[in-house]
KEMIPA-689012 format. One record per residue (C-alpha): x, z, y. Coordinates in Angstrom, 3 decimals. Example, Ala and Ser with C-alpha at 12.3 -4.5 7.8 and 13.67 -1.06 7.14 Angstrom:
<xx = 12.300 | zz = 7.800 | yy = -4.500>
<xx = 13.670 | zz = 7.140 | yy = -1.060>
END
This chain:
<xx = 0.000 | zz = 0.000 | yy = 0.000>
<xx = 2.802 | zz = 0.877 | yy = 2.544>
<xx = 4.424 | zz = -2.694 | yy = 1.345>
<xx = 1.500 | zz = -4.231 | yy = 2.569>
<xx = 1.076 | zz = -2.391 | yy = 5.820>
<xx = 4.345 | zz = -3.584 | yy = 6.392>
<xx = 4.116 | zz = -7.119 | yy = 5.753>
<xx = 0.783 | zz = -7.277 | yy = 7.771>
<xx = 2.700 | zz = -5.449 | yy = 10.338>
<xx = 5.152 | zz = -7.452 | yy = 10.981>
<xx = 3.177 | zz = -10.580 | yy = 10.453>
<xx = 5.488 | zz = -13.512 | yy = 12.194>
<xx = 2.526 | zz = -14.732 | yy = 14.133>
<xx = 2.011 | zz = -10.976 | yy = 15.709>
<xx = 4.868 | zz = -11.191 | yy = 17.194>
<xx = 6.566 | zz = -13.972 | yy = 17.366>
<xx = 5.912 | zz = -17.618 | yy = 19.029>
<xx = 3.907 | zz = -20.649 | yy = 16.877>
<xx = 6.769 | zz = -22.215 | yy = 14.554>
<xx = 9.057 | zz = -19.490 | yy = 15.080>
<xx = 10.550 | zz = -17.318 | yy = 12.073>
<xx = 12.109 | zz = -13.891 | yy = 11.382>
<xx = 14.964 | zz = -16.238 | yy = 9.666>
<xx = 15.532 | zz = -17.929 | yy = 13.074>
<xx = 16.563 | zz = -14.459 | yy = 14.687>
<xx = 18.592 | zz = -13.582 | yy = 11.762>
<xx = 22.709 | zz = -12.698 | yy = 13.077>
<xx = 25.016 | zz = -16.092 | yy = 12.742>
<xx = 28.173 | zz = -17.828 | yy = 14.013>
<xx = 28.828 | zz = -14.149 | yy = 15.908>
<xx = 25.852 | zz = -14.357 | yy = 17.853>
<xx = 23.411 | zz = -10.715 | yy = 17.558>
<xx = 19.953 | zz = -10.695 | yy = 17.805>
<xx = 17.699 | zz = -7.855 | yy = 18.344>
<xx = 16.235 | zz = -6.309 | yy = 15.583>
<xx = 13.546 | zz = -3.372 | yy = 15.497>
<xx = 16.110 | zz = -1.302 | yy = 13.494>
<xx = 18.234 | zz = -1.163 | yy = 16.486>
<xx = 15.611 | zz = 1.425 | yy = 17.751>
<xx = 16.205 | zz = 4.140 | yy = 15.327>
<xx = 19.169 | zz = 5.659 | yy = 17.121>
<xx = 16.714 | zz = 6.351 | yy = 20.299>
<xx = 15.700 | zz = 9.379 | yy = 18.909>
<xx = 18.955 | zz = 11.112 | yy = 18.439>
<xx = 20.154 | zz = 9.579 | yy = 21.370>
<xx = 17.202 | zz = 11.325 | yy = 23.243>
<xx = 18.431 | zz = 14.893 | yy = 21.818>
<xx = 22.007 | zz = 14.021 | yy = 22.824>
<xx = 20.508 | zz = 13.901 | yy = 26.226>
<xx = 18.540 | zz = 16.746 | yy = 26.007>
<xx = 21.632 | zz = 18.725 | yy = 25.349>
<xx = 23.493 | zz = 17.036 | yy = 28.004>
<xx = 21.035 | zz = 18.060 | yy = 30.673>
<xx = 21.034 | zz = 21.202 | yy = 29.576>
<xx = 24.717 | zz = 21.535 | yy = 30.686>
<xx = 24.452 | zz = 18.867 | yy = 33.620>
<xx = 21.396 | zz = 21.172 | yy = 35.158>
<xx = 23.689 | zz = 24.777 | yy = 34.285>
<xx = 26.501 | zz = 23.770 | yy = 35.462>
<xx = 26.278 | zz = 20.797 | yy = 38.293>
<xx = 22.490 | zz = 21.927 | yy = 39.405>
<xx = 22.290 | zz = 25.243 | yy = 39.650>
<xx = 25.689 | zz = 25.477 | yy = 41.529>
<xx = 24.306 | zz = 22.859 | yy = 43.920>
<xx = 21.226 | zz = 24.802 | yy = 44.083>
<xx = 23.231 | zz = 27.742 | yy = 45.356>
<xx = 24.980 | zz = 25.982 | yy = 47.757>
<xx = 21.966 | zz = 24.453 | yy = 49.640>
<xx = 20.285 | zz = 28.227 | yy = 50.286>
<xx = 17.713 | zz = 27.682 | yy = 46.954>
<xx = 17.655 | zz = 31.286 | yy = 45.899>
<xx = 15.835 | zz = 31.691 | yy = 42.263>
<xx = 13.170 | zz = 34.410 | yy = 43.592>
<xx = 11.982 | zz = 37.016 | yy = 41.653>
<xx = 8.559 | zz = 37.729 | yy = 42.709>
<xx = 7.214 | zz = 41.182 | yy = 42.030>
<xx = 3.629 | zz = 42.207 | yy = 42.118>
<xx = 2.306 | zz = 46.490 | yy = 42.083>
<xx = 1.277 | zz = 46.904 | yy = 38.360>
<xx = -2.238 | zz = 47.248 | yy = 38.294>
<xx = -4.222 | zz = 47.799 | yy = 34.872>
<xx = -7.788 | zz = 47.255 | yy = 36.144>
<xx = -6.354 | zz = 43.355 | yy = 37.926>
<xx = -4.319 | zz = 42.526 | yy = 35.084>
<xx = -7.236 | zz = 42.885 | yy = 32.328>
<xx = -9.531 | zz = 40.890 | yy = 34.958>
<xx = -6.386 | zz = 38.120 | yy = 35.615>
<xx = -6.254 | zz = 37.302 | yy = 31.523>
<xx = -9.500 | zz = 38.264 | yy = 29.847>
<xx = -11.809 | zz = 36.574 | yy = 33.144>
<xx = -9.939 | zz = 34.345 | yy = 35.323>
<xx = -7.486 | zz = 33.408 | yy = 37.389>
<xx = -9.203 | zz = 32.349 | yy = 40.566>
<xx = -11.417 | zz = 35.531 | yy = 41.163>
<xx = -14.511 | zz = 34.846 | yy = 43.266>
<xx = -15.160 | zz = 36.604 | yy = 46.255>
<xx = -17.874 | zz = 38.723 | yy = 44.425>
<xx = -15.408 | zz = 39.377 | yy = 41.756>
<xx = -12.537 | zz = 40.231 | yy = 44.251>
<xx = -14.980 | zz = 42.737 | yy = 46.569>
<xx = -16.002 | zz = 44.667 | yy = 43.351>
<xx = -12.646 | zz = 44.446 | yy = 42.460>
<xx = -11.580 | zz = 45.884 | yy = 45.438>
<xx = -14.494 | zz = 49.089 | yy = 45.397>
<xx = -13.251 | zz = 49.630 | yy = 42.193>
<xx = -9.143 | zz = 49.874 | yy = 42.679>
<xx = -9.269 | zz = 51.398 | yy = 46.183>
<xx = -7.928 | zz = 48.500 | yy = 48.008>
<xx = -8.946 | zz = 45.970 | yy = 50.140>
<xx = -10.168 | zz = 42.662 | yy = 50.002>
<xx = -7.305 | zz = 40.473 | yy = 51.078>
<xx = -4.921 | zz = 43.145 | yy = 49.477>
<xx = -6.806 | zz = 42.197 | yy = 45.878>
<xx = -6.744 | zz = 38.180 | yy = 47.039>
<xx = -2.736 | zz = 38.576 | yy = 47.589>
<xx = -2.638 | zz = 40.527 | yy = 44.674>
<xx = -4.239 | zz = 37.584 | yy = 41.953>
<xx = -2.094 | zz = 34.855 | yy = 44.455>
<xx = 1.389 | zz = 36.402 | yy = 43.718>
<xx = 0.332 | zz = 37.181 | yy = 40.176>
<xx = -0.501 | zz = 33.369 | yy = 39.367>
<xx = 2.617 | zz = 32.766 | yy = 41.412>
<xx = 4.783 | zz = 34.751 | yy = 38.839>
<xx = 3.561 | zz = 32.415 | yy = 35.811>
<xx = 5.353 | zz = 29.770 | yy = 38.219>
<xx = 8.620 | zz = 27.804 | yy = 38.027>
<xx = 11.231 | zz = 28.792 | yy = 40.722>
<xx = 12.409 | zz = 26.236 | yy = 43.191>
<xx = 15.429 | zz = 26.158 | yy = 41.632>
<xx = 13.719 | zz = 25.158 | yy = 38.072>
<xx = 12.330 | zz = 22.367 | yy = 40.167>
<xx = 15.725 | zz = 21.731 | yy = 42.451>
<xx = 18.105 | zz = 21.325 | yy = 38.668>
<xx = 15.111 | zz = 19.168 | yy = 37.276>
<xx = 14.957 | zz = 16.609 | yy = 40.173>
<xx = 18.644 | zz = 16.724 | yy = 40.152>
<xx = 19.038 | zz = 15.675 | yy = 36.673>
<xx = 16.643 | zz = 12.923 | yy = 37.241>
<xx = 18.388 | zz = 11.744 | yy = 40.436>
<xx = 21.806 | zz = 11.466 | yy = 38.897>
<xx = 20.386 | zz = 9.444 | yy = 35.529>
<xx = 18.567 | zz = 7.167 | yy = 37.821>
<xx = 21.494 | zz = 6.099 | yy = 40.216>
<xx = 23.174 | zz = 6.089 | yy = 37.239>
<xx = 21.019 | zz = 3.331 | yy = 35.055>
<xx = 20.303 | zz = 1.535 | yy = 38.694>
<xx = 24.184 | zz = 1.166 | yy = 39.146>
<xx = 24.515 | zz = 0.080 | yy = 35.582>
<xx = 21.347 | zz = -2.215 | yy = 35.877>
<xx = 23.287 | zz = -3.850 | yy = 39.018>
<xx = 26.732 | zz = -4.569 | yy = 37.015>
<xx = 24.992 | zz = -5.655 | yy = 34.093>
<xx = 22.343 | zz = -8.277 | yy = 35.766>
<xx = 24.305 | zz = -9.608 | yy = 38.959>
<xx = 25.795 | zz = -12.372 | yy = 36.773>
<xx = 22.650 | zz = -13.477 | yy = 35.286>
<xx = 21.285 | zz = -16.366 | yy = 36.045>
<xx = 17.875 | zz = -15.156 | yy = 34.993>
<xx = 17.980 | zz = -12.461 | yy = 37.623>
<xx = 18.369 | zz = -15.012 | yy = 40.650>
<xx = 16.230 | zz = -18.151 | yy = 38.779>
<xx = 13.638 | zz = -16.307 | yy = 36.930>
<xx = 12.352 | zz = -19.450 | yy = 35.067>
<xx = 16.031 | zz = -18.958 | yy = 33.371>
<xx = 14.131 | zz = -16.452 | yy = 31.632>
<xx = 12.180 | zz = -18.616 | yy = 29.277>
<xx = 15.553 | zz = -20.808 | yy = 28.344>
<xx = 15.665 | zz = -21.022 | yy = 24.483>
<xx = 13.688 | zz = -18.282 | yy = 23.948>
<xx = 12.774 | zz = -16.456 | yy = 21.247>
<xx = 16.281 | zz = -17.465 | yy = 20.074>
<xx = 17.932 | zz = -15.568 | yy = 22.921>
<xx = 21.412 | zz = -13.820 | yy = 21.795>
<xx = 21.305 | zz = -9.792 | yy = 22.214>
<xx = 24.253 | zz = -9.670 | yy = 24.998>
<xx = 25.700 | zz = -5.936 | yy = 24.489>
<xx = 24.672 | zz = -4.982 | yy = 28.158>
<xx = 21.249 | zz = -4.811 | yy = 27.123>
<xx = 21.689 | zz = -3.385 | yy = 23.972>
<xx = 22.940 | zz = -0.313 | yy = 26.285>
<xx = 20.622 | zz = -0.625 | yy = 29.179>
<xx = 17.900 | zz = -0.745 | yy = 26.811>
<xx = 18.763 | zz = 1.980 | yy = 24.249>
<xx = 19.688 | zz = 4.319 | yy = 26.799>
<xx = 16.615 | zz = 3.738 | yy = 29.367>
<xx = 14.303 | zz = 4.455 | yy = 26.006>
<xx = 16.166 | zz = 7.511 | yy = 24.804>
<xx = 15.806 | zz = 8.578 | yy = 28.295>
<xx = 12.133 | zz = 8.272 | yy = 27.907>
<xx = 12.145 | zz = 9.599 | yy = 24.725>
<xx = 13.823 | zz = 12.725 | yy = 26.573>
<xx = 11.426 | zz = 13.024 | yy = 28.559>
<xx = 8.278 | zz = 13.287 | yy = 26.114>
<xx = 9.929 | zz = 15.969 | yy = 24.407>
<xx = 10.520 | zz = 17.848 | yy = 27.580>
<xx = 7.138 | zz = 17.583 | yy = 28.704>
<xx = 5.802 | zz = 20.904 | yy = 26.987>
<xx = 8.809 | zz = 22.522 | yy = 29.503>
<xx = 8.822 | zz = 20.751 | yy = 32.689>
<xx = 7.344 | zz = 21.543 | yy = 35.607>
<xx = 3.571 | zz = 20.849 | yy = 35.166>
<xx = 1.817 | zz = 18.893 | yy = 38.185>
<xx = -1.335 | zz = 17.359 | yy = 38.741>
<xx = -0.754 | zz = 13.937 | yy = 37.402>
<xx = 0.709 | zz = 15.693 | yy = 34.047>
<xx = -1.606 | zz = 13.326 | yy = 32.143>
<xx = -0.546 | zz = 9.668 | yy = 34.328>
<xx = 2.534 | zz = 10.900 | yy = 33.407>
<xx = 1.906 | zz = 11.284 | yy = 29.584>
<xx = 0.555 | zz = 7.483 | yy = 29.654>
<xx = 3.214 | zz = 6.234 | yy = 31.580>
<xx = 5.749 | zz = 7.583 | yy = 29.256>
<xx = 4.248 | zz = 6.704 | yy = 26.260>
<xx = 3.038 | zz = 3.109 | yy = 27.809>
<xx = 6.863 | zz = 2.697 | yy = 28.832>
<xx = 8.030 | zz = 3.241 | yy = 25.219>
<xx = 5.400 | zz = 1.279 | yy = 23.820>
<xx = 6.753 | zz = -1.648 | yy = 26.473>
<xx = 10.326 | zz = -1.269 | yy = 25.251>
<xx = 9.659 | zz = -1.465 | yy = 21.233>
<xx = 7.775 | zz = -4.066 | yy = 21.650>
<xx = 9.285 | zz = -6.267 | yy = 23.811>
<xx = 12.427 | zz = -5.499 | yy = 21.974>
<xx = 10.778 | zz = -6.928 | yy = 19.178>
<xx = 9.424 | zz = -9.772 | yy = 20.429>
<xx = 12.661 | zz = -10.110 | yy = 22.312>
<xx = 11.360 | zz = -9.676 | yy = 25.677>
<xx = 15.066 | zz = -8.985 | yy = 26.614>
<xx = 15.520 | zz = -10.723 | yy = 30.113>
<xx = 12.237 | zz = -9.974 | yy = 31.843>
<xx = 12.545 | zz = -6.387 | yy = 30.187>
<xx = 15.963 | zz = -5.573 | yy = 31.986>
<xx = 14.729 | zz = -7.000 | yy = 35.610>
<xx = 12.097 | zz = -4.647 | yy = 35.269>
<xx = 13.702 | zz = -1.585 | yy = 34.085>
<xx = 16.387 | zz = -2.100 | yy = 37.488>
<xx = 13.045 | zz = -2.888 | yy = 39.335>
<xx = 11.461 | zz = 0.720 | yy = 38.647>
<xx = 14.590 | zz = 3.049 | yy = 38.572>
<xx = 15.448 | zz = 2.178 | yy = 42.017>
<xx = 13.354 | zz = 3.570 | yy = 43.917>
<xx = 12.992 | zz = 6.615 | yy = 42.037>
<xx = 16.056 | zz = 7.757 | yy = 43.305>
<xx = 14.879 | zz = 7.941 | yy = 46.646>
<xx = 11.669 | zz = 10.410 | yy = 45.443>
<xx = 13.998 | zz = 12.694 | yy = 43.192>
<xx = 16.820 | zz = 12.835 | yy = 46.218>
<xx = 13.899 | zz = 13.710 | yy = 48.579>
<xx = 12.448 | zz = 16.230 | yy = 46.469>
<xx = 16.148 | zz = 18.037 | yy = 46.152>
<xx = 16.240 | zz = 18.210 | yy = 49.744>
<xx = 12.453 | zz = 19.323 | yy = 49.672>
<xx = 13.306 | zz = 22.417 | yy = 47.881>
<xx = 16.525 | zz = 23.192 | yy = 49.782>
<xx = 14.104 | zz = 22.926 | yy = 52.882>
<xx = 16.396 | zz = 20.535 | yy = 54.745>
<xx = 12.809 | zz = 18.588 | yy = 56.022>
<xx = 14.200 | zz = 16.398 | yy = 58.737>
<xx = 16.419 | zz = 14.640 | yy = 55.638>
<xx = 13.473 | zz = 14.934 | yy = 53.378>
<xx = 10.936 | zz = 13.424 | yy = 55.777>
<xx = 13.550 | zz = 10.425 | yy = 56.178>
<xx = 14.209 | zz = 9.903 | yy = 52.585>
<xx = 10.287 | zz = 9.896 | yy = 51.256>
<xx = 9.664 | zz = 7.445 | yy = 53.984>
<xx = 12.611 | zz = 4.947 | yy = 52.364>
<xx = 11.203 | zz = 6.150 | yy = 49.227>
<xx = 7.708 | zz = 4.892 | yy = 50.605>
<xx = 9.038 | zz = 1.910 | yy = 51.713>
<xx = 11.051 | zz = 0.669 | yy = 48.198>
<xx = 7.906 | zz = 1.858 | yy = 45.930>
<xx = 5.380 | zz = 0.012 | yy = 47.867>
<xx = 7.950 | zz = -3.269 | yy = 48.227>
<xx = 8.798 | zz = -3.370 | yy = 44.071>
<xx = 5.856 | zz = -1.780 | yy = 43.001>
<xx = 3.036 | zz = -3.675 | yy = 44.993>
<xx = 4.783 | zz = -6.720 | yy = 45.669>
<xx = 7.818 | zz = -7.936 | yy = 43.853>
<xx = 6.405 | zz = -6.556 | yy = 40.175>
<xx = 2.730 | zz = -8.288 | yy = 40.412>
<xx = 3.872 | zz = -11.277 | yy = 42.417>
<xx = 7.557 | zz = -11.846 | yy = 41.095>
<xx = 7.832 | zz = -9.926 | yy = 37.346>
<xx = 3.740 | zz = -9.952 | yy = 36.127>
<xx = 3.905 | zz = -13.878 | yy = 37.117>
<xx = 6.579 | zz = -15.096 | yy = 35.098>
<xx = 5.234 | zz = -13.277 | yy = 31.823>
<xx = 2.009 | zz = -14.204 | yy = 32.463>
<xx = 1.895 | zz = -17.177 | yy = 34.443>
<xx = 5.002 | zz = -18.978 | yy = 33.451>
<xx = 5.457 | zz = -18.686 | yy = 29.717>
<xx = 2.503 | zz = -21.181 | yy = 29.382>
<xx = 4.735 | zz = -23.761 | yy = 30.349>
<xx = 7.156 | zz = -23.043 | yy = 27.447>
<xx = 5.320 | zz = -21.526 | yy = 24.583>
<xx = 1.652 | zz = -21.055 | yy = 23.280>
<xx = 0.376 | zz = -18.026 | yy = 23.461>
<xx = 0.584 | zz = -15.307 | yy = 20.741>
<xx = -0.195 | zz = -11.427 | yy = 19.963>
<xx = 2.910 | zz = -10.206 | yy = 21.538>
<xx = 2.535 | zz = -12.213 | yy = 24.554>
<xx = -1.321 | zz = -10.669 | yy = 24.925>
<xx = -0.135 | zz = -6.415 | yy = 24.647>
<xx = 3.268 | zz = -6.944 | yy = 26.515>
<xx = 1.167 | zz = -8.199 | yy = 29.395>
<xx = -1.827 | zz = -6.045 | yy = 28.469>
<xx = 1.143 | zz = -2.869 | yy = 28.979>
<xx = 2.261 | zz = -4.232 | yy = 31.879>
<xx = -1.117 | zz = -4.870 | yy = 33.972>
<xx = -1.844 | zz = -0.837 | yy = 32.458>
<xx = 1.620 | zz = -0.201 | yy = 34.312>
<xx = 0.542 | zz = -1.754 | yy = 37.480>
<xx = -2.609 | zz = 0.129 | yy = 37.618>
<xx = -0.294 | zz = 3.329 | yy = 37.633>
<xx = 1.812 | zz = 1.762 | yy = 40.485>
<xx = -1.767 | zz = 1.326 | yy = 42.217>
<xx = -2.719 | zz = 5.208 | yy = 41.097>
<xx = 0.779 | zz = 7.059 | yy = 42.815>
<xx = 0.473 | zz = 4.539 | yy = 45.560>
<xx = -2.530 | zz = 6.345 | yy = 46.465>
<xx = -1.040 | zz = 9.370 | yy = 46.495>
<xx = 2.528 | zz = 8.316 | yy = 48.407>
<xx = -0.225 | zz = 6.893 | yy = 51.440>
<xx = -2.043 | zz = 10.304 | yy = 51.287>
<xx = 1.752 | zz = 12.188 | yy = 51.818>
<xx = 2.907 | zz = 9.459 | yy = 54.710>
<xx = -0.451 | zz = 10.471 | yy = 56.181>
<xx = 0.583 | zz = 13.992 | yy = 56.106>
<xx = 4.086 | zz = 13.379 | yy = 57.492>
<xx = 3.163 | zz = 11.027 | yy = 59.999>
<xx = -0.443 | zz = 12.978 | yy = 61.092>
<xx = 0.565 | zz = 17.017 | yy = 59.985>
<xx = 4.243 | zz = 16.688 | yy = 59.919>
<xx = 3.780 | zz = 18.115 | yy = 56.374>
<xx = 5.689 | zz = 16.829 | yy = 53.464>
<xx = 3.604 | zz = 19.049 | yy = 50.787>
<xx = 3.250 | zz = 16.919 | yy = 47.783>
<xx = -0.123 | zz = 16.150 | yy = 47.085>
<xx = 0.824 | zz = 15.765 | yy = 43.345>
<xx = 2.062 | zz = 18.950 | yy = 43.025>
<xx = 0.451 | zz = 21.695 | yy = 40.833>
<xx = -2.661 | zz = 23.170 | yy = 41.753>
<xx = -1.036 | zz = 26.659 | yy = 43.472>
<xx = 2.038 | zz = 24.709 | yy = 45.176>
<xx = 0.087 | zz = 25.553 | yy = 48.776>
<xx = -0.339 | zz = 29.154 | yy = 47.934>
<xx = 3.057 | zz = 29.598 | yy = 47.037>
<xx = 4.174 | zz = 28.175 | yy = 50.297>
<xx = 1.788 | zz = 30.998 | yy = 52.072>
<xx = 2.769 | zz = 33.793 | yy = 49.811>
<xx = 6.388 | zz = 32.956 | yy = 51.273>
<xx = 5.353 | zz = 32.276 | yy = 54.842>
<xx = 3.504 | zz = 35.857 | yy = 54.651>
<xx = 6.391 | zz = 37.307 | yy = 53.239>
<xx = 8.683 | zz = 36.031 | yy = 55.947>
<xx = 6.397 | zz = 37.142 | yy = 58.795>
<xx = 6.594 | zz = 40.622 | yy = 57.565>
<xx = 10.388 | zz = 40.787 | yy = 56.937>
<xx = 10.179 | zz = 39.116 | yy = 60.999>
<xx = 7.758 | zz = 41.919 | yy = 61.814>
<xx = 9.831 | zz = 44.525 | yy = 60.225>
<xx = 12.827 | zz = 43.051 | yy = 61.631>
<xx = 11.555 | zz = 43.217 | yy = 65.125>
<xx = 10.127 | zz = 47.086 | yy = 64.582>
<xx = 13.402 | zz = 47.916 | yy = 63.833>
<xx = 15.218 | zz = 46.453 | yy = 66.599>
<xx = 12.698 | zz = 48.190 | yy = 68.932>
<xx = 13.411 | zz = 51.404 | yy = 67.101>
<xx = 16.998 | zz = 51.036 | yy = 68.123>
<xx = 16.413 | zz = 50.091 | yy = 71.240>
<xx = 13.982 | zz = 52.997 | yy = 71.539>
<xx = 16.438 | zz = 54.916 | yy = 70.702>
<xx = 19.453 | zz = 53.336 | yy = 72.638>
<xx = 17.111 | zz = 53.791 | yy = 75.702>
<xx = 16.317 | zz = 58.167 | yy = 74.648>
<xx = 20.366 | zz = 57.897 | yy = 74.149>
<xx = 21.117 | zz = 57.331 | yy = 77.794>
<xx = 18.458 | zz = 60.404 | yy = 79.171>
<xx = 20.314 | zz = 62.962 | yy = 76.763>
<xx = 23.173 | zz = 64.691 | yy = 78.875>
<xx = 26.498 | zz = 63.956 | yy = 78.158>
<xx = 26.944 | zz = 67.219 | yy = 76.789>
<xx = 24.465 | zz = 67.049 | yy = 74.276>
<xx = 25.237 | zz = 63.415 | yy = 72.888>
<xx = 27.427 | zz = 64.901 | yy = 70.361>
<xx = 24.449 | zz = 66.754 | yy = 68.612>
END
C-alpha cells in the first residue's frame, strides 16, 4: 500500500511538464539535478541552527542588549491569595464588577486591584530583552542570506532577463549556490516552526503559522518540480526587507525612537515596493503568465502558483497592518506595533507609571533636602554640629 502511495505520489505528470521524465533529471556528464532526497538534511540542519542561536542570542544578543540600556526587568507584584485564585481559576481581564467586589473584599482600591491583575498578566510576559536577542538573531540571518542571495544571483542572467528563467527547463542543472541558498533558507524555516511553541507570541501568531508552513510547502515543491531560478529571485526578494523590520524592532526595544521611526519607514518603503509591486507584477507574472509560452500546463505549475497567490494575500494582510503603524508614526508619533500581543500597551503604561513615581519620589526627595538645606542655614552656627 505505501508502494502505491508512492508511485501515485510521485506520478510524472504531478509534477513534472507533458513529455518530461524522472529519467531526464537523472545526474550525467557531471551535471546535478535536484532531487527530493536532497531535502532530508533540512531537518537536522534546522536543529544545528537552533543550537546556534542559542549561543548567537547568549553570547552576541544579550551583550548587545546590555549595551543599548535593555535591562531584563523583574517585575514584582504584592502576593495576594484572594487575586491570585480569581487571576487563574476566573480570568485574566477582571470586569469592573469583578474588580470593585474584588476590591471590598481585599481592602484596596479600585485602580490598586486594576494595577494589581495588569502587572500580574505582565509577569507571564517576555522581557524586552527576550524580544531584543530574538529580533537580533533574525536580523543577522537575514542580512546574512540577503548578502549571500546578492553574490549568488548577480551573475545570473535569469535575475536581469527573467524570461532566462524558462531556458531548457525542467532540465535545468542544480548549480551548488542554490543547493545552499535553498537548503539553508528552508532549515531556517524549519527553525522557526519548531521555535514557535517559545517565541514571543503576537497577534498574527496564526498568519505566521501559514506563512511558515506555506513557505516550506513552496520550497519542497518547487524543489521538486525544479522551480530553482524563480525560487531563488524570490527568496532574495522577501529577506530584504525584513532586515529593515527586525533592525527597527532592536532599536524599538533599546528605545532609541528617532532611529526606529527612520528605519520602519525604509522598512515601509522596501515591503510595500517588493511586496506589492515587484512580486505580483515582476515574480507572480513570469510563473504564471510566462510559462505558457514554453510549456503546457501541469499539477505543479497549478499549487506553486496556487502557494504563491496564498503568499501574496499575506503580503496584502501585514500591509494592512505596516499602513495602520505609518499612520501612527506619522499622525501619534507612536511606533507601538499594532501586531504586537494583546497586553504590549499595558506594559508600556505599567512602565510609564512606574517611572512617574520613581520621578515623583525623586523630586520629594530633592525637596526634602532642600527643605532641609534651607532649616540648615536658620540653625546657629553653634548648634550645626548637633
Amino acid at each position: 500500500m505505501f508502494q502505491t502511495i508512492k508511485e501515485w505520489f510521485w506520478l510524472e505528470r504531478l509534477w513534472l511538464p507533458p513529455k518530461i521524465k524522472w529519467s531526464d533529471l537523472e545526474d550525467h556528464d557531471g551535471l546535478v539535478f535536484a532531487k527530493p532526497s536532497h531535502l532530508y538534511v533540512t531537518i537536522p540542519y534546522a536543529f544545528g541552527l537552533l543550537i546556534i542561536r542559542h549561543f548567537f542570542e547568549k553570547f552576541i544578543g544579550l551583550p548587545l542588549a546590555k549595551m543599548l540600556g535593555i535591562k531584563e526587568k523583574v517585575r514584582k507584584i504584592i502576593p495576594n491569595a484572594t487575586l491570585e485564585n480569581f487571576f487563574k481559576h476566573s480570568t485574566r481581564q477582571p470586569s469592573q464588577a469583578d474588580i470593585y467586589g474584588l476590591a471590598k473584599k481585599c481592602n484596596l482600591t479600585e485602580r490598586q486591584v486594576e494595577r494589581w491583575f495588569r502587572s500580574r498578566r505582565n509577569q507571564d510576559r517576555p522581557c524586552k530583552v527576550k524580544k531584543f536577542q530574538e529580533a537580533c538573531w533574525r536580523f543577522a540571518f537575514y542580512l546574512m542570506l540577503t548578502v549571500a542571495g546578492i553574490v549568488f544571483l548577480y551573475d545570473k542572467p535569469w535575475t536581469y532577463d527573467l524570461r532566462e528563467v524558462w531556458n531548457g527547463y525542467p532540465t535545468q542543472p542544480l548549480l551548488p549556490s542554490q543547493y545552499w541558498y535553498y537548503i539553508v533558507e528552508m532549515s531556517f524555516y524549519w527553525s522557526l516552526i519548531f521555535r514557535l511553541g517559545f517565541d514571543v507570541k503576537r497577534k498574527d501568531f496564526l498568519a505566521h503559522v501559514i506563512h511558515h508552513l506555506a513557505t516550506i510547502i513552496l520550497f519542497t515543491f518547487s524543489w521538486c518540480a525544479n522551480y530553482l531560478r524563480i525560487g531563488t529571485l524570490s527568496l532574495m526578494l522577501h529577506d530584504v526587507a525584513d532586515i529593515w523590520l527586525e533592525s527597527a524592532k532592536m532599536f524599538s526595544y533599546a528605545r532609541w525612537r528617532q532611529t526606529c521611526n527612520i528605519l520602519f519607514f525604509i522598512f515601509a518603503a522596501v515591503f510595500l515596493i517588493t511586496r506589492l509591486i515587484i512580486f505580483p507584477f515582476w515574480i507572480l507574472y513570469y510563473t504564471l503568465i510566462l510559462p505558457l509560452h514554453y510549456i503546457e500546463p501541469f499539477f505543479a505549475y497549478f499549487f506553486i502558483n496556487f502557494q504563491l497567490i496564498v503568499l501574496q494575500a499575506l503580503h496584502f494582510y501585514w500591509s494592512y497592518f505596516i499602513l495602520r503603524m505609518l499612520k501612527r508614526c506619522v499622525f501619534m508619533k507612536s511606533t507601538q506595533d499594532v501586531r504586537s500581543d494583546d497586553e504590549e500597551e499595558e506594559e508600556e503604561e505599567e512602565e510609564e507609571e512606574e517611572e512617574k513615581e520613581e520621578g515623583t519620589k525623586d523630586k520629594e526627595s530633592d525637596c526634602l533636602k532642600n527643605g532641609l538645606g534651607a532649616d540648615r542655614h536658620l540653625i546657629p552656627n553653634g548648634q550645626r554640629g548637633h
